[in-house]
N, C-alpha and C positions, 0 to 999 in steps of 0.2 A: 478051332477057337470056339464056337458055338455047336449045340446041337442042332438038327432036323427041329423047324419049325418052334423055336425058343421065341417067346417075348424075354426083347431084351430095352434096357432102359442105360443112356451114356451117361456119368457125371464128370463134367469138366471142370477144374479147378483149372481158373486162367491164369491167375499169378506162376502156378507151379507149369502148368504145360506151356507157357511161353518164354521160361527159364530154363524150362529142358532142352526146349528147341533151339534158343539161344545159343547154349552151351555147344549141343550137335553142330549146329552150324546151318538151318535153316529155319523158311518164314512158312507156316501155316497154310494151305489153303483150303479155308474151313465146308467149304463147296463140296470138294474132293473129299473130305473127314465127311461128311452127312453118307454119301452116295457109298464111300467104302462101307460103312456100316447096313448100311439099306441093301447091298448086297450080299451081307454074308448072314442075317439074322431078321427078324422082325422086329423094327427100333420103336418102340411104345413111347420114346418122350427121349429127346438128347437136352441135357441142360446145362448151360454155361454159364459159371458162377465168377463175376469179379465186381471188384470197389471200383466206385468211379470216384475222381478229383471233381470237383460242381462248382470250385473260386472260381474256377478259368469258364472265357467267353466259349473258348476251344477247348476239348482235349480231344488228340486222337483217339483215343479208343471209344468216343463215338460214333462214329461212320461204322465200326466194326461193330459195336453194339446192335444199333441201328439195323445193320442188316443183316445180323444173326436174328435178331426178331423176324423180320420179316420173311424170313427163308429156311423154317424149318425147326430153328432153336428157339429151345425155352431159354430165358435169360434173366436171369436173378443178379441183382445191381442191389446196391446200399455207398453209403458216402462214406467217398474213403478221407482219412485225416492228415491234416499236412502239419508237420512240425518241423525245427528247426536243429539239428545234434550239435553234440559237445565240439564239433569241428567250425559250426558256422554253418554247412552245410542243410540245405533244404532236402526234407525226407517225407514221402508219403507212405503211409501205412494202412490196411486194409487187411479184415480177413473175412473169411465167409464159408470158414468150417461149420458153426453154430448150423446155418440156413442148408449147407448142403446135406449135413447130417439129418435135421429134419424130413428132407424133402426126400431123399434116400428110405428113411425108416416108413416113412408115408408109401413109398411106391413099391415098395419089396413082395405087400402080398398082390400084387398085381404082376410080375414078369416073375420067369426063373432065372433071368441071368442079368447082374449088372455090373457096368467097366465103368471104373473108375479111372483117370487118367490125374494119377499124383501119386509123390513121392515120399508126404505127408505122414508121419507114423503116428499123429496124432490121432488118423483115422484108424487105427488096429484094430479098436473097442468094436467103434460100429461097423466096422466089417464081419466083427467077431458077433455081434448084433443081428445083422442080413443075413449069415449066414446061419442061425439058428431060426430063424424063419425057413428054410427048405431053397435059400436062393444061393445058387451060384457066384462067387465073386471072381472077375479078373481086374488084375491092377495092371496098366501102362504107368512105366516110367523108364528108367535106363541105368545099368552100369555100366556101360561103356565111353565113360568119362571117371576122370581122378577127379574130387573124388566122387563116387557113385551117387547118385541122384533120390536114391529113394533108399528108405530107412528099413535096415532087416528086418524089424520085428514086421513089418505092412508087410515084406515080399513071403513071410512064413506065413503069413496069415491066409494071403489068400490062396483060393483053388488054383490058378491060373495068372501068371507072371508072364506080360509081350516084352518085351524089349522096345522103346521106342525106335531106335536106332533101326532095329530091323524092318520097320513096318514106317520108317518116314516117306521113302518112295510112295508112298499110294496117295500122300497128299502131302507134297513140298511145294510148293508156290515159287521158292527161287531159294538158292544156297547162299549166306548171307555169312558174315565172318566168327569163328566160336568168337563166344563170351569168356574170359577169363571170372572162373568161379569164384576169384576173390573181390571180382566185381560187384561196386552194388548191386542190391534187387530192387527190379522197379518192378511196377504191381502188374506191366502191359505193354504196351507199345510204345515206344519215347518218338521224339523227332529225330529224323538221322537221313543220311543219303547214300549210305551204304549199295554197292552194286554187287551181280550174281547173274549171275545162268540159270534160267528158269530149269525142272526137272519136270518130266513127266510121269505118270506112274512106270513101277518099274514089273507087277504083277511076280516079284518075289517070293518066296517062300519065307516065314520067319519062325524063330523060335517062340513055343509057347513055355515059359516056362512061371516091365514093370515097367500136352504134346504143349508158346511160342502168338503169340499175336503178328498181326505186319506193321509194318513201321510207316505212318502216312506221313508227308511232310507238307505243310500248309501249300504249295502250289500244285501237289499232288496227292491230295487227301486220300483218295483212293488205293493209293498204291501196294497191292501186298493184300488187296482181298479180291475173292473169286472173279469170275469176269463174267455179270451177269449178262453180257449183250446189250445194255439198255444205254451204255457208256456212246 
């Protein structure tokens, strides 16, 4: 996946990688995503890009926020917008293409390799971008779901296409039930109680050839991110 002694830099799009994850059928544990990284490459900067909701006193995807700051990830936030659809239905909207493209274009002449983890073909341009700077691109995201997760034009684009699906072992935090794709998309983690059998790494082999937040519930905020001992 990497060469001998590569600066490598992550960019995560949360909406998308916690929709992939969804979909597969497992929760995140972003502990175990740091450390997989740090072991196969030299990680110059992993950054984690999502909208936050800011009406509410709560939202889960604080605590996860929160502690991706303080443990290793960069984390880029902006406020996400809540509106109401043609259904009556309450819908939150966020993107944070704009900020990661940026922040991408900024870091490219500093590492030879960056992984994007989306399925996004919006991003094609600027990959096609990165990679005329002399940088390496790999995309995570997955077809191994109806239908496929990430948009041709991205998976042609880049150098290097993982499979999510093949490489969730190395950091699954528990196996949680698919997402039916016709489901709405929420932008991160909802409330739920959903149960699963925790997974360990499985030190798999995957194919190189394109990740899911945890779901906290107010009397278990925590539940569904790494286990920092401090609990």
């Amino acid at each position: 996946m990497f060469a001998e002694h590569e600066r490598v830099a992550v960019f995560i799009d949360g909406a998308n990688l916690y929709s992939a994850s969804r979909t597969l059928g497992f929760d995140v544990d972003y502990k175990s995503l740091l450390a997989f990284f740090r072991s196969k490459a030299y990680v110059v900067r992993l950054f984690y890009y999502t909208a936050v909701l800011e009406t509410e006193e709560y939202t889960p995807l604080k605590p996860l926020v929160d502690w991706l700051g303080y443990n290793g990830y960069t984390v880029v936030t902006k406020p996400a917008k809540e509106f109401t659809d043609s259904t009556g239905r309450r819908r939150v909207k966020g993107n944070m293409d704009v900020e990661l493209a940026i922040d991408m274009l900024e870091m490219a002449p500093h590492v030879h390799h960056i992984v994007l983890f989306s399925g996004d073909g919006d991003f094609r341009r600027l990959i096609e971008a990165v990679q005329r700077k002399g940088v390496r691109v790999t995309i995570i995201s997955t077809i191994k779901t109806q239908p496929v997760l990430i948009a041709d034009e991205l998976r042609r684009q880049a150098d290097q296409f993982v499979d999510l699906a093949d490489i969730m072992g190395e950091f699954t935090r528990r196996i949680v039930p698919p997402r039916e794709r016709d489901a709405p998309r929420d932008l991160g983690p909802s409330l739920g109680r959903e149960r699963g059998e925790g997974v360990s790494a499985t030190g798999r082999t995957f194919t190189v050839e394109t990740v899911g937040t945890p779901r906290p519930t107010p009397d278990a905020p925590w539940r569904g991110l790494p286990d920092t001992g401090n609990g």
